[in-house]
Each structure stands twice: as C-alpha cells, then as structure tokens.
DSSP file (Angstrom, degrees, kcal/mol; ACC not computed):
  #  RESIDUE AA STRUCTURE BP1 BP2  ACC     N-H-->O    O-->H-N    N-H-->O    O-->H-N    TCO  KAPPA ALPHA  PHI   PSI    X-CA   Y-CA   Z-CA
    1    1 A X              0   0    0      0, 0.0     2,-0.9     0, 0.0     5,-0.1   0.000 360.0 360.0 360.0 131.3   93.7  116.6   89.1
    2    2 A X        +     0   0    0     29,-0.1     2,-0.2     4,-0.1    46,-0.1  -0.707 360.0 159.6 -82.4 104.0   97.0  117.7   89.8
    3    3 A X     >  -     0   0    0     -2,-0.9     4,-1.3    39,-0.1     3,-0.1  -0.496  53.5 -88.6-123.9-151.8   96.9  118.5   94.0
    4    4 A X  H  > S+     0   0    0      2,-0.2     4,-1.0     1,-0.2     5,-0.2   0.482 127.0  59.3-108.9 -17.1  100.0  118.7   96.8
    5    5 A X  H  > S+     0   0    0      2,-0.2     4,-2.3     3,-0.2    -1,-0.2   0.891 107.1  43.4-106.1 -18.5   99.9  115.2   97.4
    6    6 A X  H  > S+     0   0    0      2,-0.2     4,-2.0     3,-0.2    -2,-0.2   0.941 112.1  52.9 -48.2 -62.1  100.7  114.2   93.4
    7    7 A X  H  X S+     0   0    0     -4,-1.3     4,-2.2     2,-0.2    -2,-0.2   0.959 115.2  39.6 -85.8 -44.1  103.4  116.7   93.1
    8    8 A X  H >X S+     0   0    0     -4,-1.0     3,-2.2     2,-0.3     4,-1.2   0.950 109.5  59.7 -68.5 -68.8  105.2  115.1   96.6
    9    9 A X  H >X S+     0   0    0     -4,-2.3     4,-0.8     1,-0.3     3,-0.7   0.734 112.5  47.1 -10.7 -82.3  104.3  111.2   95.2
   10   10 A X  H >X S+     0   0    0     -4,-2.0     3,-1.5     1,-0.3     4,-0.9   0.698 111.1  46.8 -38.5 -44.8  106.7  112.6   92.1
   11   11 A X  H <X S+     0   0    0     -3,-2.2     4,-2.4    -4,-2.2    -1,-0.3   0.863 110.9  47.5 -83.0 -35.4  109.3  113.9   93.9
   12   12 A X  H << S+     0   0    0     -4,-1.2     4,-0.4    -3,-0.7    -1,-0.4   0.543 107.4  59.6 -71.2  12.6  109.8  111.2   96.1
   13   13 A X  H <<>S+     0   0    0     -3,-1.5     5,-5.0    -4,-0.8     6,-0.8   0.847 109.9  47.7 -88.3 -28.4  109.7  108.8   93.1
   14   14 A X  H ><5S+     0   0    0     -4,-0.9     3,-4.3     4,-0.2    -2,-0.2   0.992 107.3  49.8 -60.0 -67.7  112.5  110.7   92.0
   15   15 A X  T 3<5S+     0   0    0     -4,-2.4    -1,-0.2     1,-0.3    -2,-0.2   0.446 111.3  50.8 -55.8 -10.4  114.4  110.8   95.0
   16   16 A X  T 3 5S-     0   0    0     -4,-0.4    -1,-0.3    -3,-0.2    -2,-0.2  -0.140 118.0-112.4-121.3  15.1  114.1  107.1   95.3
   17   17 A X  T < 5S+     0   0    0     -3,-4.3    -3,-0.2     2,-0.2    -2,-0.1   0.898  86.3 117.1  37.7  53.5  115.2  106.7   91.5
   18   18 A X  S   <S+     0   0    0     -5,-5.0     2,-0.4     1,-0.2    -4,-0.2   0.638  82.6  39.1-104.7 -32.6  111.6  105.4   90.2
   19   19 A X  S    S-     0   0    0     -6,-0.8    -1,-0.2    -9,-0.2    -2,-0.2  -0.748  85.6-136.8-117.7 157.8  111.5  108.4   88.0
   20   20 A X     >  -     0   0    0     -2,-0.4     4,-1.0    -3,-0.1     5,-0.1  -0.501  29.8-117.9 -89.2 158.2  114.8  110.1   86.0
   21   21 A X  H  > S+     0   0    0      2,-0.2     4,-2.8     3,-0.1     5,-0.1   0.723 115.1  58.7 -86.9  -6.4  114.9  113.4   86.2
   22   22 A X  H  > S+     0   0    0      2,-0.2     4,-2.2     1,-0.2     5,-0.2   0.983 108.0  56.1 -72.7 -75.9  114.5  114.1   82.4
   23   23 A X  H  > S+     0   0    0      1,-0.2     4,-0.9     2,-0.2    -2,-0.2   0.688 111.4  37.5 -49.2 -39.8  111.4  112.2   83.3
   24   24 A X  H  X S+     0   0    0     -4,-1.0     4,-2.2     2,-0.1    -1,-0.2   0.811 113.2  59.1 -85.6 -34.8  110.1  114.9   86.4
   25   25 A X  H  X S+     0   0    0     -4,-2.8     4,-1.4     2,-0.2     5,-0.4   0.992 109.3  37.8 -35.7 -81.3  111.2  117.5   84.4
   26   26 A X  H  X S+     0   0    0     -4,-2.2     4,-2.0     1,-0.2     5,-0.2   0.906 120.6  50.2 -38.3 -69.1  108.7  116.5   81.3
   27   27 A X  H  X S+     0   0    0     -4,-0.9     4,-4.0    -5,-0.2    -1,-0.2   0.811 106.9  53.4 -34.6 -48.4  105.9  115.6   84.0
   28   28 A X  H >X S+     0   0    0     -4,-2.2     3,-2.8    27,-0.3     4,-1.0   0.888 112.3  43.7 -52.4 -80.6  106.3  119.0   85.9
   29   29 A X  H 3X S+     0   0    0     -4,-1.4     4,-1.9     1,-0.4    -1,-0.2   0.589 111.9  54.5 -47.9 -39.6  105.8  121.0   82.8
   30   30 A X  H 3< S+     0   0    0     -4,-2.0    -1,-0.4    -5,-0.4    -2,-0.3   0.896 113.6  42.3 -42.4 -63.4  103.0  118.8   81.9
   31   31 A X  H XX S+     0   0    0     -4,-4.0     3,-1.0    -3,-2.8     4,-0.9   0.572 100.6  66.9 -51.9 -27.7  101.4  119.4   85.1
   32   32 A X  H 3X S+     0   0    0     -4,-1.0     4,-3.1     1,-0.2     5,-0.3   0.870 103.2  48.1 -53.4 -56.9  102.0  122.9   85.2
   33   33 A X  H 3< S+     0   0    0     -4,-1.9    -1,-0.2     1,-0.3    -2,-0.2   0.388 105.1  56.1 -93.0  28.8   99.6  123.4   82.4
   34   34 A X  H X4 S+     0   0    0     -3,-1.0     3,-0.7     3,-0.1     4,-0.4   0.595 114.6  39.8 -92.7 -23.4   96.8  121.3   83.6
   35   35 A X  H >< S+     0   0    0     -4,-0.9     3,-2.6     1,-0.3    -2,-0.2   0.980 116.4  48.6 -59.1 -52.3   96.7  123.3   86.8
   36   36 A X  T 3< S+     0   0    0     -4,-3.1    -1,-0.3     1,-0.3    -3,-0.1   0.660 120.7  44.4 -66.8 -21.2   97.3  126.8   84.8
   37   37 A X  T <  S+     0   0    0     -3,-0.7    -1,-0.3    -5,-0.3    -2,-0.2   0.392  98.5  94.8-133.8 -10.3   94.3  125.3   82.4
   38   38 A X    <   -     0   0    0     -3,-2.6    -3,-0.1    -4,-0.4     3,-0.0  -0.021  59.4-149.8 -85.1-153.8   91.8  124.0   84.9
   39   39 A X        +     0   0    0      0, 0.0    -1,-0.1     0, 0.0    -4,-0.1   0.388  57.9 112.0-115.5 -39.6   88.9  125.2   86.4
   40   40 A X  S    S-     0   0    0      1,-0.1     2,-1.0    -5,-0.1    -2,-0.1  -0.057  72.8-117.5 -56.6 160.4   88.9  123.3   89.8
   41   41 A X        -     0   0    0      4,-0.0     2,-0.3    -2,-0.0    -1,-0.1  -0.813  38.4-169.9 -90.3  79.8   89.4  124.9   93.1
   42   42 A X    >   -     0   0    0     -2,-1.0     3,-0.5    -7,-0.1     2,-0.3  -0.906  28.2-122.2-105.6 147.1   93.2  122.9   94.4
   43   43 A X  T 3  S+     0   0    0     -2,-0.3   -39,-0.2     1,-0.2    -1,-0.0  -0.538 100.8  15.4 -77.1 120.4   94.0  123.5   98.1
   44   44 A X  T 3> S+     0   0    0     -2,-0.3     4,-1.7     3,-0.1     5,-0.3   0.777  84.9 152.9  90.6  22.0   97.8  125.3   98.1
   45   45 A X  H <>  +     0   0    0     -3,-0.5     4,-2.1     2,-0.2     3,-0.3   0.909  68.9  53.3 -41.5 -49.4   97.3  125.9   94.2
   46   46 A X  H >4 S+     0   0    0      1,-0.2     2,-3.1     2,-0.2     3,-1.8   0.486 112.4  46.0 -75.5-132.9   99.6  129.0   94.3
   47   47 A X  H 3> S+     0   0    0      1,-0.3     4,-1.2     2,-0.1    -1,-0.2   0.069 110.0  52.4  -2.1 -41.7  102.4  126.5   96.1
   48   48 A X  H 3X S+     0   0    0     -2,-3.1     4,-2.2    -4,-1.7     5,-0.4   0.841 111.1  52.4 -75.6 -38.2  101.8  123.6   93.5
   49   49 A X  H <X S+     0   0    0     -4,-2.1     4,-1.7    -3,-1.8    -1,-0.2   0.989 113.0  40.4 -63.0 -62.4  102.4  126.3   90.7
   50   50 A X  H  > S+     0   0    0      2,-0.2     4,-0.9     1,-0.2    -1,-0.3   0.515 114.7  47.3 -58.8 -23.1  105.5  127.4   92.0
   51   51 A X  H  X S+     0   0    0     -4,-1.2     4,-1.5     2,-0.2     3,-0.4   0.954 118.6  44.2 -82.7 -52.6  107.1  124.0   93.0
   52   52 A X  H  X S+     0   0    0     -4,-2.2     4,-0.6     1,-0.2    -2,-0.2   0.671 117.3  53.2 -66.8 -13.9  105.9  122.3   89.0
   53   53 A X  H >X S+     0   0    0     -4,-1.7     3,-1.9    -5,-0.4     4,-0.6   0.937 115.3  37.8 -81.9 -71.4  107.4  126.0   87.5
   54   54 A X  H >< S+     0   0    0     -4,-0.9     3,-1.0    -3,-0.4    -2,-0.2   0.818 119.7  42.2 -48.0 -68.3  110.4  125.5   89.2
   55   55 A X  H 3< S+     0   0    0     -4,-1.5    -1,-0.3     1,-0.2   -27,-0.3   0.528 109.6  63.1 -56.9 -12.8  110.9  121.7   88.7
   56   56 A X  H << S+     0   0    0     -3,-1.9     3,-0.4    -4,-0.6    -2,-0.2   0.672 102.2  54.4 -91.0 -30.4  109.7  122.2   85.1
   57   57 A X  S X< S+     0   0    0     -3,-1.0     3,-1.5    -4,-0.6    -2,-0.2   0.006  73.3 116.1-110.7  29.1  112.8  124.3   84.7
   58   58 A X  T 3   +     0   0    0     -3,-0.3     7,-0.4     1,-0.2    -1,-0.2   0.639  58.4  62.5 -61.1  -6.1  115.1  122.1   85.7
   59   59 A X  T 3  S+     0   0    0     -3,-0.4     2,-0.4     5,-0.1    -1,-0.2   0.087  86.6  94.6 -97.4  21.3  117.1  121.5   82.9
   60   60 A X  S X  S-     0   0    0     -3,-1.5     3,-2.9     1,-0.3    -3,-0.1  -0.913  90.9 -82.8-125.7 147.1  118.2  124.8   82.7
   61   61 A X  T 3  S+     0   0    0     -2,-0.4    -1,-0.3     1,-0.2     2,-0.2   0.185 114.1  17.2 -15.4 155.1  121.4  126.9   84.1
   62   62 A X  T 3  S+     0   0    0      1,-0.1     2,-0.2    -3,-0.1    -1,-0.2   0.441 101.5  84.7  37.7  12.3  120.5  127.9   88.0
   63   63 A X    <   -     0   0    0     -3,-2.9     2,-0.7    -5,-0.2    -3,-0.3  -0.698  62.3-178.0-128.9 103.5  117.5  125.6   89.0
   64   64 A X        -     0   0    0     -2,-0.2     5,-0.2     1,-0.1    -5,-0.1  -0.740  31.4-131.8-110.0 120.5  119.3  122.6   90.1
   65   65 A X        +     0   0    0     -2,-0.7    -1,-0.1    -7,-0.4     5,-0.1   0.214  48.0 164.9 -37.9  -6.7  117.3  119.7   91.2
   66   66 A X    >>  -     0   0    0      1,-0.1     4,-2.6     3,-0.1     3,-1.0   0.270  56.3-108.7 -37.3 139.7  119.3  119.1   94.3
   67   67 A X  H 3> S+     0   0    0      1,-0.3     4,-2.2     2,-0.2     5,-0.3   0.835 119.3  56.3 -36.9 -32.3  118.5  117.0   97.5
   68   68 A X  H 3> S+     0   0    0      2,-0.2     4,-1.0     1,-0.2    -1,-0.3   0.936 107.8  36.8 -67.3 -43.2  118.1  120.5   99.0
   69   69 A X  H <> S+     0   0    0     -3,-1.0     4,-2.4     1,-0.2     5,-0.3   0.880 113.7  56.7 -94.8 -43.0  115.7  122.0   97.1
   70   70 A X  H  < S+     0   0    0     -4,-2.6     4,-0.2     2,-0.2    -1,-0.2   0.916 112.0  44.0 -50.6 -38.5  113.6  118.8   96.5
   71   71 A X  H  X S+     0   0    0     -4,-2.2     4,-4.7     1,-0.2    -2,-0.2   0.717 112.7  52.0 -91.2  -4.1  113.3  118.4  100.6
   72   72 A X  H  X S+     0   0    0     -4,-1.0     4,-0.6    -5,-0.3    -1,-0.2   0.820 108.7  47.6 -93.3 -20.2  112.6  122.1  101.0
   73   73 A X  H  < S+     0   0    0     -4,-2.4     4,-0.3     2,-0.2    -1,-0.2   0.471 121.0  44.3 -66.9  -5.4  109.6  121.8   98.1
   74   74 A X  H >4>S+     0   0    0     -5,-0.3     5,-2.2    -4,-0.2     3,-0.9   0.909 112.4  45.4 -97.4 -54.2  108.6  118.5  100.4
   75   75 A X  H ><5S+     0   0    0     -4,-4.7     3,-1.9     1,-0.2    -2,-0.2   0.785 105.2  65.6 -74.2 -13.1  109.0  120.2  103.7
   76   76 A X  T 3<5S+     0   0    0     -4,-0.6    -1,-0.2     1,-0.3    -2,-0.2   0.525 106.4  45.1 -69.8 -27.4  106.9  123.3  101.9
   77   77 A X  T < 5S-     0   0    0     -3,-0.9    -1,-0.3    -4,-0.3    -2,-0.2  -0.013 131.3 -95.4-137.8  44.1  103.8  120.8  101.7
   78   78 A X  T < 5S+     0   0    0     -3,-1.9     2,-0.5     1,-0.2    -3,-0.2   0.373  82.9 134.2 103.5   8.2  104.3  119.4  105.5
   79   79 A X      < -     0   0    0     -5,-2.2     2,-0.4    -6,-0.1    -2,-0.3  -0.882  40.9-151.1 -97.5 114.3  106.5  116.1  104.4
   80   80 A X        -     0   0    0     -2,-0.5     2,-0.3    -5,-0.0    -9,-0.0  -0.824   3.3-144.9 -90.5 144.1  109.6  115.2  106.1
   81   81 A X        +     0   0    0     -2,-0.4     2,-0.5   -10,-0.1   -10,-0.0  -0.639  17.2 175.8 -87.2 142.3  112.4  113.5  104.8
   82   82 A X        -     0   0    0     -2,-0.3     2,-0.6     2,-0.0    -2,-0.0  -0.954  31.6-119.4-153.9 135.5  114.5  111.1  106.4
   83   83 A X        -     0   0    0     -2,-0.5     2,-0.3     1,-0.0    -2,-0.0  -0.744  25.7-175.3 -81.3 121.7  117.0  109.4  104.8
   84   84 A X        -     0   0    0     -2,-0.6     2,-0.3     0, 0.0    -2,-0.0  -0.938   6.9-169.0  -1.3  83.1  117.0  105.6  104.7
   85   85 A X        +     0   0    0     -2,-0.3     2,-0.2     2,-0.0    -2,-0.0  -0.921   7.4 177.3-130.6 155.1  120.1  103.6  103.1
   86   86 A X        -     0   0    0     -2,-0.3     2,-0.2     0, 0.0     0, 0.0  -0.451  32.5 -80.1-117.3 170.4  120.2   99.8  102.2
   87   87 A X              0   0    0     -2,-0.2    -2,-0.0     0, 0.0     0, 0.0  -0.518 360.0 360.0 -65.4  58.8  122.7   97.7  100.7
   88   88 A X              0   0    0     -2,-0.2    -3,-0.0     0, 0.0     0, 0.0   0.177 360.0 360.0  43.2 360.0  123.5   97.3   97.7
C-alpha cells in the first residue's frame, strides 16, 4: 500500500541521492496507479495523488523537481527538512 509515509521515505531517498530522479520519476507513476487502482481506504489519499501526479511528471517542461517543491510536498505531509552537510 502506497500511504504518506512511503511517498516522503522516496522523496527523502531522493534528496539524499539514494534514488536518481529518473528513478522517482518511474516509481511515482508506478505508484500513482496502485493508489488510482486500489480499493483500500489511505488516510490523505487525495494529497498522495497529487504529490505521485506531480512527481510522476517530472520529466516534463514546468514540473521541476526542485529542493523547493520537494520540501513543500514534505512539509504538505507534516515533515520538516533541515539541511545537514558533511564532508566530502
């Protein structure tokens, strides 16, 4: 089951360059159509659609993947971000 706490796992995996974005792209869309296709009852469904529609179309002109738009799908299901840097 695809729920709010899956779709954020992915994003930070992204944002922390475990997953490519070619690689959340495929996933979203993939996930989009088990939600669209289930049966179950997911808490914040209508949110989950709208972040995996959006992230599904990232590889096209005007939905850019951006730090921005990723922490504002993050802060949208109650996750704050805080940036973290290491060395190299």
């Amino acid at each position: 089951m695809i729920t709010q706490e899956v779709v954020v796992e992915k994003i930070l995996a992204h944002l922390n360059h475990r997953v490519t974005e070619a690689e959340l792209i495929r996933w979203a869309e993939d996930a989009l159509v088990m939600v669209a296709e289930s049966d179950e009852d997911v808490p914040n469904e209508e949110a989950i659609m709208d972040v995996l529609a959006y992230l599904g179309a990232g590889d096209s002109p005007g939905f850019p993947l951006s730090w921005s738009v990723l922490s504002e799908f993050l802060a949208r299901f109650g996750v704050k971000v805080q940036v973290v840097t290491t060395a190299a």
